[in-house]
Legacy VTK file of the C-alpha trace (Angstrom):
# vtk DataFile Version 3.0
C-alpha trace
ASCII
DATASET POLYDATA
POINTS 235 float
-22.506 5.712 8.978
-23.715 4.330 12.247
-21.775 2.794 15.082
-23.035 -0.470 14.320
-21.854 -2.661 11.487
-24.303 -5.964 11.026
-22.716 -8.960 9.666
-24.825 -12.243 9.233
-23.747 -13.748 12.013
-22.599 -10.969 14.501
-22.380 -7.264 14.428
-20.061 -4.933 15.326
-19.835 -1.766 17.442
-17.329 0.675 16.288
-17.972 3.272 19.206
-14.506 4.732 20.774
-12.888 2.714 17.835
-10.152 4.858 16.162
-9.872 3.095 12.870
-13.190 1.840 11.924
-13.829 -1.411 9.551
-12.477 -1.311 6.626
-12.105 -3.124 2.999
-8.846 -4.221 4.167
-9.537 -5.593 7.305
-12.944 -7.742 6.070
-10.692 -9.178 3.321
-8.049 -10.166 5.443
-10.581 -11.818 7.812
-11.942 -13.378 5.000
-9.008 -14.531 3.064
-6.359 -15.455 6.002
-5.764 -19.622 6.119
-4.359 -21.855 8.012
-4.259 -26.061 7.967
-7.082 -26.493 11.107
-5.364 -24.040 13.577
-6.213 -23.889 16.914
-4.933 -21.017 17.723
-5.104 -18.023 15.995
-3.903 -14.457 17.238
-5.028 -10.777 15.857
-2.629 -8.409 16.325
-4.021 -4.863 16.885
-7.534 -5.822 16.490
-9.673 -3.290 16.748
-12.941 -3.442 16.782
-12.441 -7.135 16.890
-13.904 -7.843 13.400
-11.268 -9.797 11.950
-11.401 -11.848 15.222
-14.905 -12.542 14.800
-14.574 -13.792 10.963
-11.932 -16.155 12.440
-14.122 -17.414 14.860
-17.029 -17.757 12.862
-14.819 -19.510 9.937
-12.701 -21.575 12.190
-15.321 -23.619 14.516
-12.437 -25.418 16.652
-10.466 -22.349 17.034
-9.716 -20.195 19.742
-8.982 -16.937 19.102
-7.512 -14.007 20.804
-7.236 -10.216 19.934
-4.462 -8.169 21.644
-4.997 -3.948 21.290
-3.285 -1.596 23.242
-5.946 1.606 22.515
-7.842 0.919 25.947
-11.495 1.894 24.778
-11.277 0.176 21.412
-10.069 -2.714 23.619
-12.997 -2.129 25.797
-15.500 -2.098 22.146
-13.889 -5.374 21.049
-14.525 -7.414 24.490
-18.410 -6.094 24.212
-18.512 -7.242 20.656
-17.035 -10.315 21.248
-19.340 -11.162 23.991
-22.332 -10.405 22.114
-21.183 -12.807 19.336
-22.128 -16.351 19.058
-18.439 -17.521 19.481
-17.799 -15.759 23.034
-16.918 -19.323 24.093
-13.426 -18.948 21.977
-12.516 -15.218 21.925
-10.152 -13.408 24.254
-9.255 -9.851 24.779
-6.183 -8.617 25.881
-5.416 -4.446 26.536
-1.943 -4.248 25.859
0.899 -3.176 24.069
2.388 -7.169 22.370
6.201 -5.687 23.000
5.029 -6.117 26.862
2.845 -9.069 26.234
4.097 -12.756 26.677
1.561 -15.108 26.375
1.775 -18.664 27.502
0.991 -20.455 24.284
2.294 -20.537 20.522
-0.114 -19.885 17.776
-1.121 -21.353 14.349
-1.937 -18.384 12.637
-1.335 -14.739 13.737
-2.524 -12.104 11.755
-2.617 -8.289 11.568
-4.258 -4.861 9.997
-1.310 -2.797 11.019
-0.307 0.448 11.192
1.880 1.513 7.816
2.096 4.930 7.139
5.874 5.171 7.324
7.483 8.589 7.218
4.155 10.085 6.498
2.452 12.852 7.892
1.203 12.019 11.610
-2.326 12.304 12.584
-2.674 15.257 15.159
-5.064 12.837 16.575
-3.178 10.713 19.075
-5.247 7.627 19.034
-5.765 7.391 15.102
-1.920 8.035 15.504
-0.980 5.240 17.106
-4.097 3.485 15.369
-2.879 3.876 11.550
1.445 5.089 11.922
4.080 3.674 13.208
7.722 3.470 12.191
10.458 1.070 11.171
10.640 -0.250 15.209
6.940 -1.138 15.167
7.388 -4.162 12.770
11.038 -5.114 13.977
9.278 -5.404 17.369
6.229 -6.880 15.166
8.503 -9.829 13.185
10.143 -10.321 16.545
6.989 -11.104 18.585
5.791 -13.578 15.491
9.011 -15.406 15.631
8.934 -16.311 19.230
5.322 -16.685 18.954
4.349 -18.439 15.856
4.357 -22.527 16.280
7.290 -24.346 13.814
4.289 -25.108 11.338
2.354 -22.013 12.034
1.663 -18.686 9.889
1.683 -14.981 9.876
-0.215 -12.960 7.167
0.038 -9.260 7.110
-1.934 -6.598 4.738
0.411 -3.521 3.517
0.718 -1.448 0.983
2.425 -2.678 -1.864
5.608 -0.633 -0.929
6.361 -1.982 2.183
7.152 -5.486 0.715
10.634 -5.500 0.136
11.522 -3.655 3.919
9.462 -6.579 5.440
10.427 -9.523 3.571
14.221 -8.772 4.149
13.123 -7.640 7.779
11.192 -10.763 8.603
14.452 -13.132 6.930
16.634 -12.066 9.569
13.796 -12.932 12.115
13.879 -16.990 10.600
10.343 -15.805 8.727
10.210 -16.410 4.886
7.930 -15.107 2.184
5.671 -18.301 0.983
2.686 -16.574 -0.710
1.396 -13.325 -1.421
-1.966 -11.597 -2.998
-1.841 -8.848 -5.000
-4.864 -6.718 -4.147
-6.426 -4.582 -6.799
-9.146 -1.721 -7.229
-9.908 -2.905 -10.548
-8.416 -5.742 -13.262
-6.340 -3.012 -14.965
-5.180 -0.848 -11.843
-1.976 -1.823 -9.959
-2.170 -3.297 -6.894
-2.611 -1.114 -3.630
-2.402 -4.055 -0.958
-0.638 -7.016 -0.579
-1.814 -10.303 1.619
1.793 -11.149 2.319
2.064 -14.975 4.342
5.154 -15.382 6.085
6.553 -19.079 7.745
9.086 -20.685 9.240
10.133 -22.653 6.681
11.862 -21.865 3.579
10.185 -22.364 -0.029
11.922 -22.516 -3.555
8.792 -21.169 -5.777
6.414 -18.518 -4.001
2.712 -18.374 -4.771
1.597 -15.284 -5.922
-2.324 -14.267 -6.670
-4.583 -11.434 -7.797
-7.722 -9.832 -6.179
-9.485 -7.150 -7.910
-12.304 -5.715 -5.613
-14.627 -4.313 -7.903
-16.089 -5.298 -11.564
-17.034 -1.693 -12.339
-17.199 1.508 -10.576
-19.644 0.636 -7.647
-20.257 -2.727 -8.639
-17.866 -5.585 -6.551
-16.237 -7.833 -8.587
-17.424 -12.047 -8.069
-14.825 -13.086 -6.763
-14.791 -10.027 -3.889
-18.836 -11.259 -3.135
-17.788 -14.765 -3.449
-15.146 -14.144 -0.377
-17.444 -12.254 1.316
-20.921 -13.950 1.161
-20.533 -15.872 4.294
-20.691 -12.123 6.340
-22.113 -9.288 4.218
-25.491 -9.428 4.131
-25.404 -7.427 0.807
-24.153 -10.501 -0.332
LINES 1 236
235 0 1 2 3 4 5 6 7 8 9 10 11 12 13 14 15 16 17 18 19 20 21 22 23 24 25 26 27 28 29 30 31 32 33 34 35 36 37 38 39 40 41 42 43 44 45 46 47 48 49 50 51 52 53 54 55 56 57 58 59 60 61 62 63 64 65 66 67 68 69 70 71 72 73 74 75 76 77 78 79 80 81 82 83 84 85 86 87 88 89 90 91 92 93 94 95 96 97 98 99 100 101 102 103 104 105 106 107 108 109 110 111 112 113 114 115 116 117 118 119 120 121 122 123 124 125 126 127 128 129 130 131 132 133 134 135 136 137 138 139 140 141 142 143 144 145 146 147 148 149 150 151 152 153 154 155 156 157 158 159 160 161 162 163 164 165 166 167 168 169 170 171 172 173 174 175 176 177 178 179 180 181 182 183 184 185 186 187 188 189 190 191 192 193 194 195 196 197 198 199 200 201 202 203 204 205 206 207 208 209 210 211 212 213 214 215 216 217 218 219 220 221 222 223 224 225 226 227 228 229 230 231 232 233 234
């Protein structure tokens, strides 16, 4: 697979990227929602893409990417300036437990890290690219409660494990479950992901959903092309 991953409206470069794009980071991008936000945050992003489906599905948005890996920082800045929405992407290079930025946000999202307790990577950037520990998302929930605006948003994508450790984890933050989509290979597989949407306000009855990704063994399932016409060119 080359560097370069086309889109119909941008591409990106995944050069000096650690984690590379992925199924769930292009369903996140596609899926994540907020009531006309304004500003939207991406938290660890990367090679930017989830950033750029934000932009390109949110015209009146700004939005900014924060990554603390320096050259997958510097690979996001060159493919958001080659995009068509330059005008409303930022890049910051840093870690968000030293970051404190000036304004509140609609909608933050995030890819994260997740292997808890598992194996590290001997490679130190895919390391701090794809595991982390149990202080990574109490500094994580933290940031999104200071951060996130009174009506705003925060949806995560995690294994289907981690659910339980973040939903009491974010309660104690003030950040309630109010939706969540179950994420599925196929219709009669369990789910491996979860689209979990956390607020700021409590909710009696929460929504949850099912996504299967594909139909049949190489073949995508509708309703994974239907999310995805708007940037796969396959599609």
């Amino acid at each position: 697979m080359g560097s370069i991953f086309q889109f119909k409206q941008f591409a990106v470069d995944q050069q000096d990227c650690p984690m590379r794009i992925n199924t769930d980071g292009v369903i996140l991008g596609a899926y994540a929602s907020a009531d006309s936000p304004q500003h939207i945050l991406d938290i660890g992003t990367g090679t930017g893409v989830i950033a750029l489906m934000l932009a390109q599905r949110f015209e009146d948005a700004t939005v900014t990417g924060v990554e603390i890996d320096e050259l997958a920082a510097h690979t996001a800045k060159v493919n958001f300036t080659a995009s068509p929405f330059v005008d409303r992407l930022e890049l910051v290079n840093s870690d968000i437990f030293l970051w404190n930025p000036s304004i509140n946000y609609d909608l933050i999202v995030s890819n994260p890290p997740f292997y808890i307790n598992s194996l590290h990577n001997p490679d130190a950037r895919r390391k701090t690219a794809k595991h982390t520990d149990v202080a990574f998302f109490e500094g994580l929930l933290r940031f999104v409660a200071l951060h996130l605006k009174s009506t705003g948003k925060l949806q995560i994508i995690v294994p289907v494990e981690l659910k339980d450790f973040l939903v009491s984890m974010a309660a104690t933050q003030g950040l309630h479950l109010l939706e969540e989509l179950k994420i599925r290979s196929f219709d009669d597989a369990e789910p491996i992901r979860l689209i979990l949407s956390f607020a700021k306000t409590q909710i009696i009855e929460i929504s949850s959903e099912d996504f299967v990704i594909y139909r049949n063994r190489g073949e995508h399932s509708d309703a994974y092309r239907q999310l995805l016409k708007p940037f796969f060119l396959a599609f």
